[in-house]
PDB file of N, CA, C and O in Angstrom:
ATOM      1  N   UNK A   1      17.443  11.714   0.515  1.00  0.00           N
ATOM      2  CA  UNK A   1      18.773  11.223   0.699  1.00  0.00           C
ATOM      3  C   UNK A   1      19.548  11.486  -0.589  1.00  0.00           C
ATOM      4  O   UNK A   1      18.969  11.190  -1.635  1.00  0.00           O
ATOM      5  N   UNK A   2      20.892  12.049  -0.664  1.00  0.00           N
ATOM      6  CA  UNK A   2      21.980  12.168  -1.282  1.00  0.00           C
ATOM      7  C   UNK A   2      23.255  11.341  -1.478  1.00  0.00           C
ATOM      8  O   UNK A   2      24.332  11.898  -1.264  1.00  0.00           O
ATOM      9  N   UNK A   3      23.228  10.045  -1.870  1.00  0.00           N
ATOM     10  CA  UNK A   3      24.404   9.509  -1.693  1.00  0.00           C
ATOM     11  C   UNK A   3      25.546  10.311  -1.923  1.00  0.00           C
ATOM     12  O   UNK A   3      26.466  10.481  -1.123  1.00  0.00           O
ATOM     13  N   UNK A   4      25.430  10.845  -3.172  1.00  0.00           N
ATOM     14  CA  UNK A   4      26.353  11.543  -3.941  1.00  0.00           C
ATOM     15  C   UNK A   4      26.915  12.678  -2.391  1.00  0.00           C
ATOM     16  O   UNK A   4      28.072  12.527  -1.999  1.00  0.00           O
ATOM     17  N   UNK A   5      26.417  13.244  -1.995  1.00  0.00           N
ATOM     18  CA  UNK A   5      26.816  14.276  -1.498  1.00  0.00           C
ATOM     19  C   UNK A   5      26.622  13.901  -0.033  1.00  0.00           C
ATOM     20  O   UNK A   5      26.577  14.870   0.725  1.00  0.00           O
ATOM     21  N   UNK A   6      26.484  12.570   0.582  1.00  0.00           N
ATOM     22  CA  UNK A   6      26.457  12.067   1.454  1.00  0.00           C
ATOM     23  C   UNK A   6      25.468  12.632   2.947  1.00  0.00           C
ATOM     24  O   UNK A   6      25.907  12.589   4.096  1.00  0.00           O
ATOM     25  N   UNK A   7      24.175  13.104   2.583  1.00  0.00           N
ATOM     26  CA  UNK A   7      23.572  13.274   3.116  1.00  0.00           C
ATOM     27  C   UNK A   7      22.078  13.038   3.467  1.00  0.00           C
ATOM     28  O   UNK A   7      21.905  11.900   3.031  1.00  0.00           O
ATOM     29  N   UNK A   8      21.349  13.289   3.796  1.00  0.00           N
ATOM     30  CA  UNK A   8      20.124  12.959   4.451  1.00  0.00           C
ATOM     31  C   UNK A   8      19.247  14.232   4.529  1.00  0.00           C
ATOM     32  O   UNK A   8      19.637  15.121   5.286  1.00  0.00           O
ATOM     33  N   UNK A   9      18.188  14.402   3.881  1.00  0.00           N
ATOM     34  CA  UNK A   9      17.650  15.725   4.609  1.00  0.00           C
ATOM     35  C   UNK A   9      16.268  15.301   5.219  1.00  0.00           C
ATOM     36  O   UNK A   9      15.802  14.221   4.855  1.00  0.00           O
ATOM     37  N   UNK A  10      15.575  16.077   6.127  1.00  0.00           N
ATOM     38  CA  UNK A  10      14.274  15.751   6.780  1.00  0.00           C
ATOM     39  C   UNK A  10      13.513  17.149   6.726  1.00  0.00           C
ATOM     40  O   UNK A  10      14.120  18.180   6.435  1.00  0.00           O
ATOM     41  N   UNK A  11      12.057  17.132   7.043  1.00  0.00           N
ATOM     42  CA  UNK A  11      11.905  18.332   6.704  1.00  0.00           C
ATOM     43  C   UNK A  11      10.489  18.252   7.915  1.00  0.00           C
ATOM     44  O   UNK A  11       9.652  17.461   7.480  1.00  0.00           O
ATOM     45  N   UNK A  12      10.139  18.759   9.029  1.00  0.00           N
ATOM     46  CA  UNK A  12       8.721  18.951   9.476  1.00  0.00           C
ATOM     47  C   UNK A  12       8.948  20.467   9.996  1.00  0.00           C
ATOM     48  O   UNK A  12       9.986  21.100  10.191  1.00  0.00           O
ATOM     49  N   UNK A  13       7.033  20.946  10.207  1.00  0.00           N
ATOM     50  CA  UNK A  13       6.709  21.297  10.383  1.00  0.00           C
ATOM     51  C   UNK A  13       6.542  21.803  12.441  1.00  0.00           C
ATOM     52  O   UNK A  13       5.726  21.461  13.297  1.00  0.00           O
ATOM     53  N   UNK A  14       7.813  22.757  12.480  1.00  0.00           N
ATOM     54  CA  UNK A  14       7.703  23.014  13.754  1.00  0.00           C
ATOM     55  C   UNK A  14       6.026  23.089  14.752  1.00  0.00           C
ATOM     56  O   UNK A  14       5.557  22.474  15.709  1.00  0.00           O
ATOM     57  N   UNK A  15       5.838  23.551  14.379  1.00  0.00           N
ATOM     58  CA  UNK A  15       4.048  23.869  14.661  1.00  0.00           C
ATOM     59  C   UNK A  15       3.534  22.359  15.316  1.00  0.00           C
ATOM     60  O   UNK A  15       3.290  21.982  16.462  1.00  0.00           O
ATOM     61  N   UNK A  16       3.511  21.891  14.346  1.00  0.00           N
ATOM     62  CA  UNK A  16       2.868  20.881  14.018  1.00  0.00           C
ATOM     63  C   UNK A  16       3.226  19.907  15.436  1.00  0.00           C
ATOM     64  O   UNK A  16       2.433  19.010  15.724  1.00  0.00           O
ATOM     65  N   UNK A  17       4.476  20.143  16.307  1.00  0.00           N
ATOM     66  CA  UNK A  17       5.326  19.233  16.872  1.00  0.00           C
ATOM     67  C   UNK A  17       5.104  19.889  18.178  1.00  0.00           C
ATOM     68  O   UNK A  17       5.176  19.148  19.159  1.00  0.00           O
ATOM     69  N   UNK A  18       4.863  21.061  18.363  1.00  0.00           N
ATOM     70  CA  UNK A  18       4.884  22.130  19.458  1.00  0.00           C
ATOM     71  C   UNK A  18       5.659  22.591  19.923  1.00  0.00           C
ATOM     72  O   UNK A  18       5.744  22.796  21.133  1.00  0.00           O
ATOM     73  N   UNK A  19       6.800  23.016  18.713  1.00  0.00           N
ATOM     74  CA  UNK A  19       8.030  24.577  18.810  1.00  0.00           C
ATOM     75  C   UNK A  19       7.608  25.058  18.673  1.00  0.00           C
ATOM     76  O   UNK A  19       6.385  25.016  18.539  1.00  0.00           O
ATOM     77  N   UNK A  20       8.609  26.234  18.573  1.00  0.00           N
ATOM     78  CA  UNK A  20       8.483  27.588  17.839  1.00  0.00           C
ATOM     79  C   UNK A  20       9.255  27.748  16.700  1.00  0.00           C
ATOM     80  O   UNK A  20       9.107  28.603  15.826  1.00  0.00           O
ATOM     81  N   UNK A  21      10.155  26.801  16.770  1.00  0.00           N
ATOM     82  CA  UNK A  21      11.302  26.569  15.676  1.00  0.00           C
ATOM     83  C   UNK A  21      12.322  25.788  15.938  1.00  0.00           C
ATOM     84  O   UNK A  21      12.205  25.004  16.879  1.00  0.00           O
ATOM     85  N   UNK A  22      13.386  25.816  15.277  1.00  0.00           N
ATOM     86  CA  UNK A  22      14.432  24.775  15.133  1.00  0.00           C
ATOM     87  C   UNK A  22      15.566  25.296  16.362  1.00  0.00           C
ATOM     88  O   UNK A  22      15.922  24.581  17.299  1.00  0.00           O
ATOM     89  N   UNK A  23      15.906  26.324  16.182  1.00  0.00           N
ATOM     90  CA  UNK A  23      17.247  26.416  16.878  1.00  0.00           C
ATOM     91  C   UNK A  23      17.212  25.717  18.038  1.00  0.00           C
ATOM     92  O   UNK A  23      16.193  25.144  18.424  1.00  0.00           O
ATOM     93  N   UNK A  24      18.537  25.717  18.795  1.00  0.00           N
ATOM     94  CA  UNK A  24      19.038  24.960  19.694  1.00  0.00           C
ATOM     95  C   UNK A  24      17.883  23.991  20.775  1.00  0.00           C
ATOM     96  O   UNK A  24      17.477  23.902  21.933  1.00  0.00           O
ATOM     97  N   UNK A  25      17.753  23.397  19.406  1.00  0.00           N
ATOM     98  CA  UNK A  25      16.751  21.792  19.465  1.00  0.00           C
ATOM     99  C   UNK A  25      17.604  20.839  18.911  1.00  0.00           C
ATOM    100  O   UNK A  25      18.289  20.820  17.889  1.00  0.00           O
ATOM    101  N   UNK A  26      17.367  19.905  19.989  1.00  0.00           N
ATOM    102  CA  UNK A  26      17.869  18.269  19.722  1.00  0.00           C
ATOM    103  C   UNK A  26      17.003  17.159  18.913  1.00  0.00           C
ATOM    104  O   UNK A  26      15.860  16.838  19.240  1.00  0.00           O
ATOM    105  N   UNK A  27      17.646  16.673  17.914  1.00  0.00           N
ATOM    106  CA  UNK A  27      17.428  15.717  17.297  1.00  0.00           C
ATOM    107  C   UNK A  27      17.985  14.381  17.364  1.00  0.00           C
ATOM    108  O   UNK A  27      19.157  14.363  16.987  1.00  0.00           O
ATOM    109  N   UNK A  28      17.595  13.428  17.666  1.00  0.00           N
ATOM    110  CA  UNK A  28      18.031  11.717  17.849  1.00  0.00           C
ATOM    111  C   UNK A  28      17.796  10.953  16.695  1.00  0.00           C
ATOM    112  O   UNK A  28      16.734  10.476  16.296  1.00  0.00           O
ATOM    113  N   UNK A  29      18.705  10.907  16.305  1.00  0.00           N
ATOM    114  CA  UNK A  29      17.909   9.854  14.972  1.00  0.00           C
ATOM    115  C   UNK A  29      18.359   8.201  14.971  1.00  0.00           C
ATOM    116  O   UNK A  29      19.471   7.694  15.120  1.00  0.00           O
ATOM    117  N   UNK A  30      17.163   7.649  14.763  1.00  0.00           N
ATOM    118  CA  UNK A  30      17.980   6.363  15.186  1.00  0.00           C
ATOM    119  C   UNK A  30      17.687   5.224  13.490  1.00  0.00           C
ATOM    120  O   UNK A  30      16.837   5.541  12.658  1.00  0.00           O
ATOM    121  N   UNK A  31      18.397   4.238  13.374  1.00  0.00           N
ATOM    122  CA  UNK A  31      18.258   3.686  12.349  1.00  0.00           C
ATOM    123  C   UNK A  31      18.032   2.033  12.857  1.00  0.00           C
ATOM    124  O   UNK A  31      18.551   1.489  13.832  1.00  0.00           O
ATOM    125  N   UNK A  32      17.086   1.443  11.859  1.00  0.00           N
ATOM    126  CA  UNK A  32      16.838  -0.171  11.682  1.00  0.00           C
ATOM    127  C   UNK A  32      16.786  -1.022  10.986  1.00  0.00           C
ATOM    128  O   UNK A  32      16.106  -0.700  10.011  1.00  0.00           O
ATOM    129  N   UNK A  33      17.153  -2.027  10.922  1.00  0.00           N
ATOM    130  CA  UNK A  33      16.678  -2.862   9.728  1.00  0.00           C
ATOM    131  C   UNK A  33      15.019  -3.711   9.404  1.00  0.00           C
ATOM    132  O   UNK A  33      14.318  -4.088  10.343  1.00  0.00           O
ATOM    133  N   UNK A  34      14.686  -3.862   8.208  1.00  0.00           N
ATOM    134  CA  UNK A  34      13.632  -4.620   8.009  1.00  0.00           C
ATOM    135  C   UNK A  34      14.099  -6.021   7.131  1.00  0.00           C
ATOM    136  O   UNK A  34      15.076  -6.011   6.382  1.00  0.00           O
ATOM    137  N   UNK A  35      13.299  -7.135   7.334  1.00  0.00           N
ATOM    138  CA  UNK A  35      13.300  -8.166   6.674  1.00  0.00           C
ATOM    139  C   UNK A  35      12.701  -7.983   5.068  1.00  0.00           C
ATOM    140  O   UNK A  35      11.514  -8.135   4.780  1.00  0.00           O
ATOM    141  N   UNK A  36      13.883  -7.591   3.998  1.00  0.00           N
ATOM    142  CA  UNK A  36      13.900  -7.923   2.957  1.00  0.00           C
ATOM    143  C   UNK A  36      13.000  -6.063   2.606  1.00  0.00           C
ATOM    144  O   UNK A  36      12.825  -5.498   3.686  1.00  0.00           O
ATOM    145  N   UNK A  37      12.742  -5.623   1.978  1.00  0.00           N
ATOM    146  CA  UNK A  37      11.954  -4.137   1.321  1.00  0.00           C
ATOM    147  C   UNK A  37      10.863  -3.848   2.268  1.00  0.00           C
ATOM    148  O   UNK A  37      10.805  -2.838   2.970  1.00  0.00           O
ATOM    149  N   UNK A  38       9.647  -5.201   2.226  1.00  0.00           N
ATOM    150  CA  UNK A  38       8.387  -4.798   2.589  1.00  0.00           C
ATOM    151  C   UNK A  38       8.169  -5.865   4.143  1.00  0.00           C
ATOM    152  O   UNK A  38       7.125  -6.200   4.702  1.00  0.00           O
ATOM    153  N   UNK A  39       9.172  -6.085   4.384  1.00  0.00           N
ATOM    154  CA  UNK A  39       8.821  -6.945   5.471  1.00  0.00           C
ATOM    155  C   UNK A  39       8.805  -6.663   7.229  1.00  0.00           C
ATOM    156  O   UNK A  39       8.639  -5.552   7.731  1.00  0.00           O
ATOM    157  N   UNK A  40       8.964  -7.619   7.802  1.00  0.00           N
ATOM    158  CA  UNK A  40       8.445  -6.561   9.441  1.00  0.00           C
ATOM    159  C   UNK A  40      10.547  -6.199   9.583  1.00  0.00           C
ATOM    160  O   UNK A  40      11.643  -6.279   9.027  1.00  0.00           O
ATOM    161  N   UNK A  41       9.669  -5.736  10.972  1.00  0.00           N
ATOM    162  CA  UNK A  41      11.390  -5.560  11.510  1.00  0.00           C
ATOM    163  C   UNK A  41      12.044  -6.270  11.580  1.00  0.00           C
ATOM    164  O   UNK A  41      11.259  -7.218  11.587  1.00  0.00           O
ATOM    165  N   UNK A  42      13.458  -6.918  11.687  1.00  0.00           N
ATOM    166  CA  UNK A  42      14.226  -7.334  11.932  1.00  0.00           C
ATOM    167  C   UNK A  42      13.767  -7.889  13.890  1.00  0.00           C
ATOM    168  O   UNK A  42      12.947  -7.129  14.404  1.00  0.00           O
ATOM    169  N   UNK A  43      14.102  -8.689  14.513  1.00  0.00           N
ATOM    170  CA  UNK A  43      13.644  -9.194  15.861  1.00  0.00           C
ATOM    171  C   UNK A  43      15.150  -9.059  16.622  1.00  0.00           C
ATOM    172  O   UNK A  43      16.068  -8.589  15.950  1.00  0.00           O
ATOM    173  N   UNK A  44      15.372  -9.411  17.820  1.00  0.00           N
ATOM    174  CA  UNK A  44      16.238  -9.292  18.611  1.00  0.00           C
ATOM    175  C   UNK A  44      16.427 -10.771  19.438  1.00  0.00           C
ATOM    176  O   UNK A  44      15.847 -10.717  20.522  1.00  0.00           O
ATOM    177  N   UNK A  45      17.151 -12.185  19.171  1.00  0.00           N
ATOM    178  CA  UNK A  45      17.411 -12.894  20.078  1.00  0.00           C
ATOM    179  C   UNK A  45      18.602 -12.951  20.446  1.00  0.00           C
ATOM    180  O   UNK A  45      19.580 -12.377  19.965  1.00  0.00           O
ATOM    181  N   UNK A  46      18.490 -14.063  21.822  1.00  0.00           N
ATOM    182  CA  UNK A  46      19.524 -13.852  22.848  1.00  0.00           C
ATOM    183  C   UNK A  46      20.824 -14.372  22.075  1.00  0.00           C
ATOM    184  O   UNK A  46      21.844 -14.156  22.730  1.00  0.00           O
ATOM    185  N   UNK A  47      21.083 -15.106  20.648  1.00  0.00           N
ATOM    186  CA  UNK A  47      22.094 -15.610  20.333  1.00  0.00           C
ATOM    187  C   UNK A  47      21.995 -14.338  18.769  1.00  0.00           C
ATOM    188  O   UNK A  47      20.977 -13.816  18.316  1.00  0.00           O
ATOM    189  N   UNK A  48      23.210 -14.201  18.366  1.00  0.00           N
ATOM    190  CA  UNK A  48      22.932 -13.137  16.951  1.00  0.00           C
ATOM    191  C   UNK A  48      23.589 -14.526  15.959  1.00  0.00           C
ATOM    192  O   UNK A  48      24.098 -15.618  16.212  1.00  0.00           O
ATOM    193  N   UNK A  49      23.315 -13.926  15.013  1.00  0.00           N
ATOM    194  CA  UNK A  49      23.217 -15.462  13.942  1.00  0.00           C
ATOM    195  C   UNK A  49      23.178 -14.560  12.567  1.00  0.00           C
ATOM    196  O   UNK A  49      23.018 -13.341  12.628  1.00  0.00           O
ATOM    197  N   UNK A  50      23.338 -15.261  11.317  1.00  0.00           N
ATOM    198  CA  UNK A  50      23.523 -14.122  10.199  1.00  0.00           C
ATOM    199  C   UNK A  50      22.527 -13.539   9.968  1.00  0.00           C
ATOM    200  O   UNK A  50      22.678 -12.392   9.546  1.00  0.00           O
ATOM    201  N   UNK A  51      21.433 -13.940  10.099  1.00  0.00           N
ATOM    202  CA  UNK A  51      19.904 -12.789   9.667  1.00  0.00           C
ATOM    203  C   UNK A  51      19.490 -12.282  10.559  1.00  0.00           C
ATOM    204  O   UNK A  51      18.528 -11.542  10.354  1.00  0.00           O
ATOM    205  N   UNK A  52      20.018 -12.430  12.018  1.00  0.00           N
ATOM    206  CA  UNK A  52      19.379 -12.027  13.064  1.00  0.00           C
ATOM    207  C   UNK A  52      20.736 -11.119  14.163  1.00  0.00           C
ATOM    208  O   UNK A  52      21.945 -11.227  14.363  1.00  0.00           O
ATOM    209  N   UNK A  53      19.685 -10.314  14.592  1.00  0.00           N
ATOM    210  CA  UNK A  53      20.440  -9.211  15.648  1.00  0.00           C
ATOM    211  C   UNK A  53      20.753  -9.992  16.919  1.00  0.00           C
ATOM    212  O   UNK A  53      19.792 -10.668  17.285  1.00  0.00           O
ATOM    213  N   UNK A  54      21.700 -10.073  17.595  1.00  0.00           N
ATOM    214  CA  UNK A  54      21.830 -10.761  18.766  1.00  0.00           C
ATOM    215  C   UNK A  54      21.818  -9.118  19.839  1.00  0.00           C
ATOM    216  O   UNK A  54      22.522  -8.130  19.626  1.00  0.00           O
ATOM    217  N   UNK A  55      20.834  -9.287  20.917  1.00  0.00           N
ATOM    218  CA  UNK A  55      20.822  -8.495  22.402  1.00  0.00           C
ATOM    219  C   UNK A  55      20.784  -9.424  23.948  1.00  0.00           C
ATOM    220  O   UNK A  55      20.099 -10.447  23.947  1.00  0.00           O
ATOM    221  N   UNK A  56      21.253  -9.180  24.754  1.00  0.00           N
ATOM    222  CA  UNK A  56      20.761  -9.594  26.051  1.00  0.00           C
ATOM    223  C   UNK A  56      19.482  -8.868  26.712  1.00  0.00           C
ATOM    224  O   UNK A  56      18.926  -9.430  27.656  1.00  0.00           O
ATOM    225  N   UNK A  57      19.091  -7.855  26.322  1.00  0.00           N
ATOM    226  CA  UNK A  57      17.450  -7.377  26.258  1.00  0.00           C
ATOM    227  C   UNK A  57      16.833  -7.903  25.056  1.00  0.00           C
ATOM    228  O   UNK A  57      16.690  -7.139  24.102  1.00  0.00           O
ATOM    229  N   UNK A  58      16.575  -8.712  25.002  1.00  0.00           N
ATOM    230  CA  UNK A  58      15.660  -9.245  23.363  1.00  0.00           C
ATOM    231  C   UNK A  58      14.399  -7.990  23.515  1.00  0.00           C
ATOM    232  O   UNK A  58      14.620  -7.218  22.581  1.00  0.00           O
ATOM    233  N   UNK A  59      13.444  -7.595  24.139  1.00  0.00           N
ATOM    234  CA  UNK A  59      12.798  -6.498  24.357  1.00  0.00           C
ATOM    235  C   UNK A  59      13.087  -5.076  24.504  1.00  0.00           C
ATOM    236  O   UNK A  59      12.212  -4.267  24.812  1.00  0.00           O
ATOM    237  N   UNK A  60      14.447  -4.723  24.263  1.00  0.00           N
ATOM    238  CA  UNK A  60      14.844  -3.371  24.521  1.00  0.00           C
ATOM    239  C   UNK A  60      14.551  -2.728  23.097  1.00  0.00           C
ATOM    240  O   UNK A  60      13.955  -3.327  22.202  1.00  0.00           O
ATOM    241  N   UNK A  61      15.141  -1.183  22.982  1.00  0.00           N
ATOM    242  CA  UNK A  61      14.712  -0.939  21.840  1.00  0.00           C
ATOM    243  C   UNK A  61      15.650  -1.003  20.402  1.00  0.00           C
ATOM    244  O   UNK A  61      16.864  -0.795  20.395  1.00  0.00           O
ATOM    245  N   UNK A  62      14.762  -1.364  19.077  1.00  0.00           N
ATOM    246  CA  UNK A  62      15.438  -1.862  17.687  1.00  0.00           C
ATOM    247  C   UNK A  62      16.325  -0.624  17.884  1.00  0.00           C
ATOM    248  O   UNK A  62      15.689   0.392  18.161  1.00  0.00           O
ATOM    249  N   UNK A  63      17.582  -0.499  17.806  1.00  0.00           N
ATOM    250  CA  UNK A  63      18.580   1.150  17.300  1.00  0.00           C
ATOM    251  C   UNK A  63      19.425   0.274  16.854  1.00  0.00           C
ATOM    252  O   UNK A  63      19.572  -0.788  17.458  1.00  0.00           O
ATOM    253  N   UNK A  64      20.098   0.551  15.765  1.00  0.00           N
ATOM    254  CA  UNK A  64      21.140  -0.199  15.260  1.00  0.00           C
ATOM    255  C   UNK A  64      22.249   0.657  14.570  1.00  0.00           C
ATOM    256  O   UNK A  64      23.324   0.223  14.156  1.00  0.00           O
ATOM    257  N   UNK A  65      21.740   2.133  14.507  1.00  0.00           N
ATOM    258  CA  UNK A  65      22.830   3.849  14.415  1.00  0.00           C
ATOM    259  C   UNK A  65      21.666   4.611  15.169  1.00  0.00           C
ATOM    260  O   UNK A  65      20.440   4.620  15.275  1.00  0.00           O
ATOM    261  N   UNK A  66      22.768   5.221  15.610  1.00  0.00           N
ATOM    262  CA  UNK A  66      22.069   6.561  16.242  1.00  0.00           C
ATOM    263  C   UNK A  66      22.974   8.016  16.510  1.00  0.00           C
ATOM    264  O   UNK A  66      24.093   8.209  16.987  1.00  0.00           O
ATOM    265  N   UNK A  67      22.099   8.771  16.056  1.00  0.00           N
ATOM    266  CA  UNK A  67      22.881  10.469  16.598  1.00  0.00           C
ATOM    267  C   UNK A  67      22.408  11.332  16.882  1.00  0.00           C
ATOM    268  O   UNK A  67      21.531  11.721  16.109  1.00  0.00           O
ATOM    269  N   UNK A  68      22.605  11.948  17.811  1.00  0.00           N
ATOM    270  CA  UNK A  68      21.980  13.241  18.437  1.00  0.00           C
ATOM    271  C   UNK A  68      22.533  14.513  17.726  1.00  0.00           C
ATOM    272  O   UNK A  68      23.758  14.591  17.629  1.00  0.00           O
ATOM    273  N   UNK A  69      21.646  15.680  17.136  1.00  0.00           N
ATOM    274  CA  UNK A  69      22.071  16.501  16.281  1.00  0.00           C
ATOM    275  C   UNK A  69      21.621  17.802  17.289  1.00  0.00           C
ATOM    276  O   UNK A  69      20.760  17.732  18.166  1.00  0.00           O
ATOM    277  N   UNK A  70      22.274  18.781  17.004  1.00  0.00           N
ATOM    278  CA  UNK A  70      21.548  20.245  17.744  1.00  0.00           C
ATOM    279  C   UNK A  70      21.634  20.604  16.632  1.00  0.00           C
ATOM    280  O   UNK A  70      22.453  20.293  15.767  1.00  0.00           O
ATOM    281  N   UNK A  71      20.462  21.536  16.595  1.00  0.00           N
ATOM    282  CA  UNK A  71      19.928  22.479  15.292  1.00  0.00           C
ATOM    283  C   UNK A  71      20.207  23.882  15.965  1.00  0.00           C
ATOM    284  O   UNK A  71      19.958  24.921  15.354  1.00  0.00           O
TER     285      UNK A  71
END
């Protein structure tokens, strides 16, 4: 990550994933929070409150940013 230059880079191994390569491949990236550096995830109840995420799926999935990229 680059604040300065406001970016993010990632780096795998096509192979490894079962491409052939990058081009016009989709990427989703999704973002979450954790409790404090080393702690679990963040949880989901039915009311949101200041430390806590409020959902009406308390079981759906943690995304809290997300973007779909084509390479």
């Amino acid at each position: 990550m680059d604040k300065a230059k406001k970016t993010i880079r990632f780096q795998y191994d096509a192979d490894l994933i079962g491409i052939k390569g990058w081009n016009d491949i989709q990427v989703y990236i999704t973002t979450w929070d954790k409790e404090g550096g080393e702690g679990a995830y963040r949880g989901l109840t039915k009311k949101p409150s200041m430390w806590m995420f409020g959902a009406l799926d308390t079981k759906g999935p943690l995304i809290l940013d997300a973007v779909m990229l084509t390479l």
